[in-house]
C-alpha positions as CSV (number, residue, x, y, z in Angstrom):
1,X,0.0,0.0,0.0
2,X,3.0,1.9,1.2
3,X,4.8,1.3,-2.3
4,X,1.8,2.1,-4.5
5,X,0.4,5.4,-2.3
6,X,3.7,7.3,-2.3
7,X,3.9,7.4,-6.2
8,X,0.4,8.0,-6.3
9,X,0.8,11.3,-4.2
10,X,4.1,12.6,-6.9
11,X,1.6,11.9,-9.5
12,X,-1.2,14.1,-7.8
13,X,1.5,16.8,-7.0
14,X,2.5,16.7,-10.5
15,X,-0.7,17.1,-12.6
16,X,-1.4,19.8,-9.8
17,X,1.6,22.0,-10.6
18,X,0.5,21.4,-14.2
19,X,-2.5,22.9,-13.9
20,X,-1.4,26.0,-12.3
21,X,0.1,26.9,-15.7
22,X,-3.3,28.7,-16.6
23,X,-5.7,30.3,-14.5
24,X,-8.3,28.3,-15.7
25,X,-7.1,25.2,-14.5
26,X,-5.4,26.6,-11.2
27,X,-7.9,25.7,-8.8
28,X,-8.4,22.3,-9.8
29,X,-4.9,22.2,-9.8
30,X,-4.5,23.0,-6.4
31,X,-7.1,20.7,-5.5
32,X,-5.3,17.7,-7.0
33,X,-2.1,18.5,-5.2
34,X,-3.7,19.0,-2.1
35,X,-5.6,15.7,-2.2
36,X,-2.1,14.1,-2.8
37,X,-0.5,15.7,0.6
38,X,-3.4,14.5,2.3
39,X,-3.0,11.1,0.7
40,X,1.0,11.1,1.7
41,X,0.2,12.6,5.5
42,X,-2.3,9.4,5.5
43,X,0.6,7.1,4.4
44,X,3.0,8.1,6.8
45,X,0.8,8.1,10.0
46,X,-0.4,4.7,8.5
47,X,3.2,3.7,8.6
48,X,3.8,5.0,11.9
49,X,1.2,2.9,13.4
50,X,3.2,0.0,11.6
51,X,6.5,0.8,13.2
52,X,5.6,1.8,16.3
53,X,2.1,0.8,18.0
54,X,3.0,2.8,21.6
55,X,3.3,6.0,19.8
56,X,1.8,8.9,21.5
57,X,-0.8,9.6,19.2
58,X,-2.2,12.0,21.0
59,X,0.3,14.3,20.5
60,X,0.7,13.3,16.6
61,X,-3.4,13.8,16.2
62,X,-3.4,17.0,17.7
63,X,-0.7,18.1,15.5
64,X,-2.9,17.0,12.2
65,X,-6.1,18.4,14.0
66,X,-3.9,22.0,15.0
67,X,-2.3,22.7,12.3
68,X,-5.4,21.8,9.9
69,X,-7.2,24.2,11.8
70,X,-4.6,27.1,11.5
71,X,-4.3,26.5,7.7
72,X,-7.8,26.8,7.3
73,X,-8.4,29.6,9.4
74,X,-5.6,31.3,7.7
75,X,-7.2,30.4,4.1
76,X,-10.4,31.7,4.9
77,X,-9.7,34.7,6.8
78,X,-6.7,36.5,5.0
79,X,-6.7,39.3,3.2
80,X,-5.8,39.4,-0.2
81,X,-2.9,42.4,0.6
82,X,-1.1,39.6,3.1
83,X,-0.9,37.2,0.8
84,X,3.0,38.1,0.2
85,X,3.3,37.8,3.9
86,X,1.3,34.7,4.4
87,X,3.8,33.0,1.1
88,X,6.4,34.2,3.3
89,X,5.5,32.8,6.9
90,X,4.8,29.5,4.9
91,X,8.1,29.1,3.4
92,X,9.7,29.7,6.6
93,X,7.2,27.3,8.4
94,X,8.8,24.9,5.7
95,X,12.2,25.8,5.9
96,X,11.8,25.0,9.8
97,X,10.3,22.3,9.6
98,X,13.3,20.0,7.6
99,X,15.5,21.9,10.0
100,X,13.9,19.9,12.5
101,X,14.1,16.7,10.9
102,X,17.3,17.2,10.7
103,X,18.2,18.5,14.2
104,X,16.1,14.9,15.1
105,X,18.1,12.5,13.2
106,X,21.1,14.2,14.5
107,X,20.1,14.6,18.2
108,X,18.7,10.4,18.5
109,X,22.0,8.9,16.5
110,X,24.2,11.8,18.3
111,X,26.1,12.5,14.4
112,X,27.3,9.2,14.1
113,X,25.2,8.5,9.9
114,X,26.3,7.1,7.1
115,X,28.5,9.7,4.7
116,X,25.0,10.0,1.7
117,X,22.5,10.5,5.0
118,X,24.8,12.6,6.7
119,X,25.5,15.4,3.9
120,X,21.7,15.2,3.3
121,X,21.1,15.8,6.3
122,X,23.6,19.1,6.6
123,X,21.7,20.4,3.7
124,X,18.4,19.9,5.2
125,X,19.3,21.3,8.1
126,X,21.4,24.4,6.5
127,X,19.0,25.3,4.2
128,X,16.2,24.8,6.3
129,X,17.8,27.3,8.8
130,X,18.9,29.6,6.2
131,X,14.8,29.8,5.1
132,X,13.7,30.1,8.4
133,X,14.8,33.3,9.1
134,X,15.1,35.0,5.7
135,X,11.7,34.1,5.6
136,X,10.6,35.9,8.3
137,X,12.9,38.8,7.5
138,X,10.9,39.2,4.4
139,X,8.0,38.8,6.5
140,X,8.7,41.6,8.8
141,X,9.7,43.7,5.6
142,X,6.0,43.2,3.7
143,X,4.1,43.7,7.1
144,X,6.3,47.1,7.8
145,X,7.8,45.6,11.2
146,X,11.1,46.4,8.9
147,X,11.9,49.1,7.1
148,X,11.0,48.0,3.3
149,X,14.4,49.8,2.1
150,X,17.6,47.5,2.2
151,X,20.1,47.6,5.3
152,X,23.5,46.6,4.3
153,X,25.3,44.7,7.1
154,X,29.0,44.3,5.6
155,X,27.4,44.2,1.8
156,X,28.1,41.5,-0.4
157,X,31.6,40.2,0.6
158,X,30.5,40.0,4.1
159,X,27.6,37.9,3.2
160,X,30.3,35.7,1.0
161,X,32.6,35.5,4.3
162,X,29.2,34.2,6.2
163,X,28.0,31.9,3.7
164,X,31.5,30.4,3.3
165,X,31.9,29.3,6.8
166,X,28.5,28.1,6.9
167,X,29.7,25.4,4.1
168,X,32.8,24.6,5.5
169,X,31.2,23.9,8.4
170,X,28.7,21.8,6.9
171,X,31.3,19.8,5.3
172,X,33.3,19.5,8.4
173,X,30.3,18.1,9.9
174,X,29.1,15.4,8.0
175,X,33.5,14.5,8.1
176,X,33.8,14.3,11.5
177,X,29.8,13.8,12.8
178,X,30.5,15.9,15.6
179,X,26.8,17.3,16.7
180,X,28.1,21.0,17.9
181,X,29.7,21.2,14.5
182,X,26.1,20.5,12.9
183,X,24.5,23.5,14.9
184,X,27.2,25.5,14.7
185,X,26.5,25.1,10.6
186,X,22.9,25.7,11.4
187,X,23.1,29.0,13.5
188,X,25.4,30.7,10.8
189,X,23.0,29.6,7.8
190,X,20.2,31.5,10.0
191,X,22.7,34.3,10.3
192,X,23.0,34.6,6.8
193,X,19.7,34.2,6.1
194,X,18.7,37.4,8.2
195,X,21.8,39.5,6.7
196,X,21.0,38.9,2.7
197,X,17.1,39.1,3.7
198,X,17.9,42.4,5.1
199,X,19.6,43.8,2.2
200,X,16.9,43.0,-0.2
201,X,14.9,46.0,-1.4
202,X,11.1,45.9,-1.7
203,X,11.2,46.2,-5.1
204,X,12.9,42.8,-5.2
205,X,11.1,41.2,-2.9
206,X,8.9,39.5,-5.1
207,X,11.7,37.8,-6.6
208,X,13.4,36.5,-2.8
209,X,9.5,35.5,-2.3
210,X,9.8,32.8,-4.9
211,X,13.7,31.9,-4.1
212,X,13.4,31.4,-1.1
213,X,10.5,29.5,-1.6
214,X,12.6,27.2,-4.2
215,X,15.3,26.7,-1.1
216,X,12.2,25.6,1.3
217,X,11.1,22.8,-1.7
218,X,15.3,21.9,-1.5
219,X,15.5,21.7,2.2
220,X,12.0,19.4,2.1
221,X,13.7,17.0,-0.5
222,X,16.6,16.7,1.6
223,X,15.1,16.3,4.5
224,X,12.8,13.0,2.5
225,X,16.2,11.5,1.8
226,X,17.2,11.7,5.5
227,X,13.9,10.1,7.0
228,X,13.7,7.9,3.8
229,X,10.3,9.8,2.8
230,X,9.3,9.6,-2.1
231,X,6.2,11.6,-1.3
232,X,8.9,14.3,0.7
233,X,11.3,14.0,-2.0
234,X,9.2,14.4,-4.7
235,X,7.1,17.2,-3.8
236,X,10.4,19.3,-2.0
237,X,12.3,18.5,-6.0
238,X,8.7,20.0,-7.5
239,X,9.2,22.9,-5.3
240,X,12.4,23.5,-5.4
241,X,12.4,23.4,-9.2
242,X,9.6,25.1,-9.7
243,X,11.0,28.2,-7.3
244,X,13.8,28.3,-9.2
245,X,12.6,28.5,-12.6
246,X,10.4,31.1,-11.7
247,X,12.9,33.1,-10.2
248,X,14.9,32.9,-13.4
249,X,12.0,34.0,-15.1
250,X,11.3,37.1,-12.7
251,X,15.0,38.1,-13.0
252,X,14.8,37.9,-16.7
253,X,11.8,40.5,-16.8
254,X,13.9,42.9,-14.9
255,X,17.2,42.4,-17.0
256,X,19.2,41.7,-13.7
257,X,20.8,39.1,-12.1
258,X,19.8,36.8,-9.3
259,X,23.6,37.8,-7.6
260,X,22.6,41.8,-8.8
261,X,19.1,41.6,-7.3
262,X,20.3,39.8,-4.1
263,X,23.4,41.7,-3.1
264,X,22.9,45.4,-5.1
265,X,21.2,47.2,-2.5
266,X,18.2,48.1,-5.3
267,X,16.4,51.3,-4.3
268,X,18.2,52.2,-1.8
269,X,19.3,55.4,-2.6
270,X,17.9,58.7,-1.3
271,X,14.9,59.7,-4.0
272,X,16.2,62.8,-6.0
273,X,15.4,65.8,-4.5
274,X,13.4,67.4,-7.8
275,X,11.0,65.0,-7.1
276,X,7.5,66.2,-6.5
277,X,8.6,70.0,-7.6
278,X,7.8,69.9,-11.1
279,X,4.8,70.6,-12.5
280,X,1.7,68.1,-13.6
281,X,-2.0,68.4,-15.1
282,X,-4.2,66.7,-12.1
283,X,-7.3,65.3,-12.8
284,X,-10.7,65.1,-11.0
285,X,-13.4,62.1,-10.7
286,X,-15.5,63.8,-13.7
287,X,-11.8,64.9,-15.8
288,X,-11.0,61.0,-15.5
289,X,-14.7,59.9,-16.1
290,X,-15.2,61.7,-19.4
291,X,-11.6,60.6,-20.7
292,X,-12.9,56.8,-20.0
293,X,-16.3,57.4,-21.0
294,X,-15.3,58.3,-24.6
295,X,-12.8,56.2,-25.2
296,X,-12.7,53.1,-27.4
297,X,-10.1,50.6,-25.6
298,X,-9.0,51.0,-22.0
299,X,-5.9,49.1,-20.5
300,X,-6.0,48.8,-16.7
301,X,-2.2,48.3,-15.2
302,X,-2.9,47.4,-11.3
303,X,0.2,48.1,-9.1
304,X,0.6,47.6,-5.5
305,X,-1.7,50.5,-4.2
306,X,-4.5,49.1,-6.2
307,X,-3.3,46.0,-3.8
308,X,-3.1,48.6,-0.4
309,X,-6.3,50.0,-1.1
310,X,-8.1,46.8,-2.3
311,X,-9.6,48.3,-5.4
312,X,-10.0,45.3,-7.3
313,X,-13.8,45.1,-6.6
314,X,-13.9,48.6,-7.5
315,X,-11.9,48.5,-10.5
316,X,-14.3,45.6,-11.6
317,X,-17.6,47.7,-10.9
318,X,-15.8,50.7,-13.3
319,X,-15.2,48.4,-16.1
320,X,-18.6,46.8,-16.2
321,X,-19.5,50.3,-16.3
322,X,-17.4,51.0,-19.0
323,X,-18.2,47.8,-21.1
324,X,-21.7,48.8,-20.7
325,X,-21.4,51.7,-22.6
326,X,-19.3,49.5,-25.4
327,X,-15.7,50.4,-24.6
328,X,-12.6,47.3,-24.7
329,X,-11.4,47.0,-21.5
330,X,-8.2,45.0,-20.7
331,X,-5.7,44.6,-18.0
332,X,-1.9,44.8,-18.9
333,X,0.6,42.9,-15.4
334,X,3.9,43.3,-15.6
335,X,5.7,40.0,-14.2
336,X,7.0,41.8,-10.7
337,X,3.9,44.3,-10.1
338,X,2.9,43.7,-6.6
339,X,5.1,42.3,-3.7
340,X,5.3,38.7,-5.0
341,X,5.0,36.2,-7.8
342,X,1.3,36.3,-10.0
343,X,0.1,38.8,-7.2
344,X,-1.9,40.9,-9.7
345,X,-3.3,37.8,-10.9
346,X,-4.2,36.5,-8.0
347,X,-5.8,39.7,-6.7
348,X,-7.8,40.4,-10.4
349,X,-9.4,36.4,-10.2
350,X,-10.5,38.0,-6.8
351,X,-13.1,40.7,-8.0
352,X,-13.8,37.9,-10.9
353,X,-12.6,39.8,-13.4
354,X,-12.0,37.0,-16.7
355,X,-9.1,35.8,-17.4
356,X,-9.0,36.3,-21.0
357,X,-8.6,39.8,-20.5
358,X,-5.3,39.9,-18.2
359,X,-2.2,40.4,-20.9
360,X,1.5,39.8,-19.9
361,X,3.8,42.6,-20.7
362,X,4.2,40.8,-24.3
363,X,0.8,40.7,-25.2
364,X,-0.1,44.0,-24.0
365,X,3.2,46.3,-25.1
366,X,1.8,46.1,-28.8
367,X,-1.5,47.7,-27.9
368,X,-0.9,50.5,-26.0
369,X,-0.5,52.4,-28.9
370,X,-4.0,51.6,-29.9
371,X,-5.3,52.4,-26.7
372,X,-7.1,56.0,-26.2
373,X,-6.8,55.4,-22.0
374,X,-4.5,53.8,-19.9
375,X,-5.6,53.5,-16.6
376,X,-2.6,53.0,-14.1
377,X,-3.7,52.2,-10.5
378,X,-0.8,52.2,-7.7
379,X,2.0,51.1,-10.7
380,X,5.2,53.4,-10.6
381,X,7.9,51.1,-11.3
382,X,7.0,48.9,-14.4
383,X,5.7,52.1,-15.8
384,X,8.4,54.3,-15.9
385,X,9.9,54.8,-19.3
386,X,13.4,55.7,-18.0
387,X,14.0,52.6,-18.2
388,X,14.5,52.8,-22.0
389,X,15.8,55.8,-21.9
390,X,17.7,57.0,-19.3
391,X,21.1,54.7,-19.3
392,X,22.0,56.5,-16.0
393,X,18.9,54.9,-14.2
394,X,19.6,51.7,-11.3
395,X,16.2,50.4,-13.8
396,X,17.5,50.8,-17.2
397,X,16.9,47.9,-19.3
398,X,14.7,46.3,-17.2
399,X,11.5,45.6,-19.4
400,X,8.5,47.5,-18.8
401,X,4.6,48.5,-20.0
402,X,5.1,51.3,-22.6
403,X,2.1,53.3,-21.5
404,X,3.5,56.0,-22.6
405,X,2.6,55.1,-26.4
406,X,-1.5,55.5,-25.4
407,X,-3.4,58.4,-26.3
408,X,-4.1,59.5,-22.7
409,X,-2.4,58.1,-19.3
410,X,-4.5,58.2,-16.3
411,X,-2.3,57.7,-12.8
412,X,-4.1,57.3,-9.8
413,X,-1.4,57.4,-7.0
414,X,-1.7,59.2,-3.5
415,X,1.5,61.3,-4.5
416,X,4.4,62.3,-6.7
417,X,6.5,59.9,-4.0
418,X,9.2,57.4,-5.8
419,X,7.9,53.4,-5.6
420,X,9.9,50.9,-4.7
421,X,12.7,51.4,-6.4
422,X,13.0,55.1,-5.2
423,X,13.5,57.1,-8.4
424,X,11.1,59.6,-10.3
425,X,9.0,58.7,-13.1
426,X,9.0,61.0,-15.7
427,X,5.7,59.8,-16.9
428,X,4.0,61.8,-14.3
429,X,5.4,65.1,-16.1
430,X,4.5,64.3,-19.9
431,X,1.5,65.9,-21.3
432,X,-0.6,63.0,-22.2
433,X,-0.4,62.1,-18.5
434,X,-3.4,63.0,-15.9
435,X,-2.6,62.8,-12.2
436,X,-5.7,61.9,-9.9
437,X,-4.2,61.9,-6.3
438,X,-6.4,60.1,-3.9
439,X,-6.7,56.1,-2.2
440,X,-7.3,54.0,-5.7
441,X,-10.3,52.5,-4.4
442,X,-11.6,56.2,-3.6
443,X,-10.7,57.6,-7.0
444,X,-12.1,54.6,-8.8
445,X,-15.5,54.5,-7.4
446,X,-15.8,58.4,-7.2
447,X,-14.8,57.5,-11.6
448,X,-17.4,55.3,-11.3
449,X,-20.3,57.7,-10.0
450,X,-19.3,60.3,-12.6
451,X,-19.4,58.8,-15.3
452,X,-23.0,57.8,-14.6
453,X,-23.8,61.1,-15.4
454,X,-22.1,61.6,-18.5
């Protein structure tokens, strides 16, 4: 049963991660994969019982029946804006928990493992320790317990000194099996984990989101070879590749590095001091209104404050208004918009809105020149066309939604103040651009009441 259920479970957690490949099959995707870690937590207890029929099994229901009930409380009552944080506190909940494999295996046969079991277990515990608290650093950073800006400790060749020792020490561990050596491994890995965490800006967070969720699905498959575990192994590789490749692809659509966005320091300069001195053509609810009203295609780019002022309901509401009255409307998400991975997306499939009409920056890049109204909520960063033309800017090159090319840009921001990545946007300043200051939601539905009287 054992033999056959394990497999089974890889299979579930594989056509699962298939489907979340398009939106329309990412529920049931997620339904499939969580049926096949239910069918693997069955397994194991089932084996449990076979090894060992004294086991406290209090203590091990109570631990299904707690931590069930925290999941689903958590799934059910979180807010859309703390999903980053939630993806955060998961993948150090993961990270800590094949630490603590590891520290187990290590603690009961006192070091003394095989050479394979012992360097698996170094990694599990390592990397697991190493997740655990960047994790929560990033954590603390999206909840604003930590400033969002990055703080150097050393810079880069410190954190090379740190990470370094951490190895040696790992591989002088599983030499010698000497358990201080093994914790002494772990506590620096945590060390470093805090120290590159820290020096991560928030407009690269959503980028050590998905790493360091990749590391959590390594530490998992390690810690599966340690306690002999396919359905660990599996799913940890599944993670760990999948983390990975999507961090390549996040780095790729912003030109940079994963070394560049992990030890440069991005946006953490002072903003320029011109900033919010020059002048701009602000708009009001009926200025935005009759721009929309008349136009023939509308592109919506959502942006973190759409996400802060959780506008996506009321940016629904205004395009069914606007659809009523025939115009196109479409949505246009950059790859990093938000504070982690598909967070636009996620946010959008909220408030219902189809999925046919959410473009990639591919798809959508072509149109704006075709488009009479652009319709920017709480985006600074993946809008700002210095990036193709400024070579002295920290984002040149990076790829980005040329809203620029539409007839009429409408920003709705609370003010001129530099995002994420703490430069200005000379968007704000060109003369096709209208400025509506106020809390998107606010400015959306006051859009929405005025242009029922147009």
């Amino acid at each position: 049963m054992t033999e056959l259920s394990y497999p089974a479970a890889g299979v579930l957690f594989i056509v699962g991660l298939k489907g979340l490949t398009s939106p329309r099959t990412a529920r049931r995707g997620n339904q499939l994969a969580a049926i096949g870690m239910l069918l693997a937590t069955i397994v194991v207890v089932v084996d449990l019982i076979a090894e060992d029929a004294a086991m406290a099994w209090g203590i091990v229901v109570a631990g299904v029946v707690v931590g069930g009930a925290i999941g689903a409380v958590l799934a059910i009552r979180i807010k859309m804006t703390s999903m980053p944080e939630l993806v955060a506190a998961f993948n150090g909940f993961g990270g800590g928990a094949s630490a603590f494999v590891a520290a187990e295996i290590i603690v009961t046969t006192n070091g003394n493992l095989p050479n394979e079991t012992a360097a698996t277990t170094a990694l599990s515990l390592i990397i697991g320790a190493l997740t655990l608290t960047g994790s929560f650093i990033a954590f603390g950073k999206l909840q604003g317990l930590i400033t969002g800006r990055p703080v150097s400790i050393g810079g880069a060749s410190t954190n090379g000194v740190v990470a370094s020792v951490a190895v040696v020490l790992g591989v002088t561990a599983v030499i010698t099996g000497d358990p201080f050596v093994y914790w002494a491994a772990a506590l620096v890995a945590a060390v470093l984990g805090v120290v590159v965490v820290l020096g991560i800006g928030g407009a690269d967070m959503p980028v050590a989101i998905s790493l360091l969720n990749s590391m959590s699905g390594v530490a998992a498959a390690m810690a599966g070879f340690v306690i002999n575990n396919q359905a660990l192994i599996v799913g940890g590789a599944l993670v760990g590749a999948a983390g990975m490749i999507l961090t390549l692809e996040m780095s790729v659509a912003m030109n940079r590095s994963i070394g560049n966005i992990l030890f440069s320091g991005f946006g953490g300069g002072s903003p320029a001091e011109d900033i919010g001195t020059k002048p701009v053509r602000a708009a009001t609810p009926d200025d935005a209104a009759i721009a929309l009203g008349y136009a023939t295609r509308v592109i919506v780019v959502p942006g973190y404050g759409l996400a802060v002022a959780q506008a996506q309901h009321a940016v629904r509401d205004l395009a069914n208004a606007l659809e009523a009255r025939g115009v196109e409307v479409l949505y246009a998400i950059h790859p990093v918009a938000g504070r982690m991975p598909g967070h636009m997306n996620v946010l959008l499939a909220e408030a219902d809105i189809p999925y046919d009409k959410l473009l990639d920056l591919d798809q959508a890049n072509p149109l704006f020149s075709q488009t009479d109204v652009v319709l920017i909520v709480g985006a600074n960063d993946v809008v700002n066309p210095a990036a193709k033309t400024d070579p002295d800017s920290p984002i040149f090159g990076m790829p980005v939604l040329n809203v620029e090319d539409a007839k009429t840009a409408i920003v709705v921001k609370r003010s001129l103040s530099p995002g994420f990545a703490g430069i200005d946007n000379p968007l704000f300043y060109e003369d096709t651009t209208l400025m509506f200051f106020a809390d998107a939601k606010k400015a959306i539905e006051s859009t929405t009441a005025a242009l029922a009287n147009i």
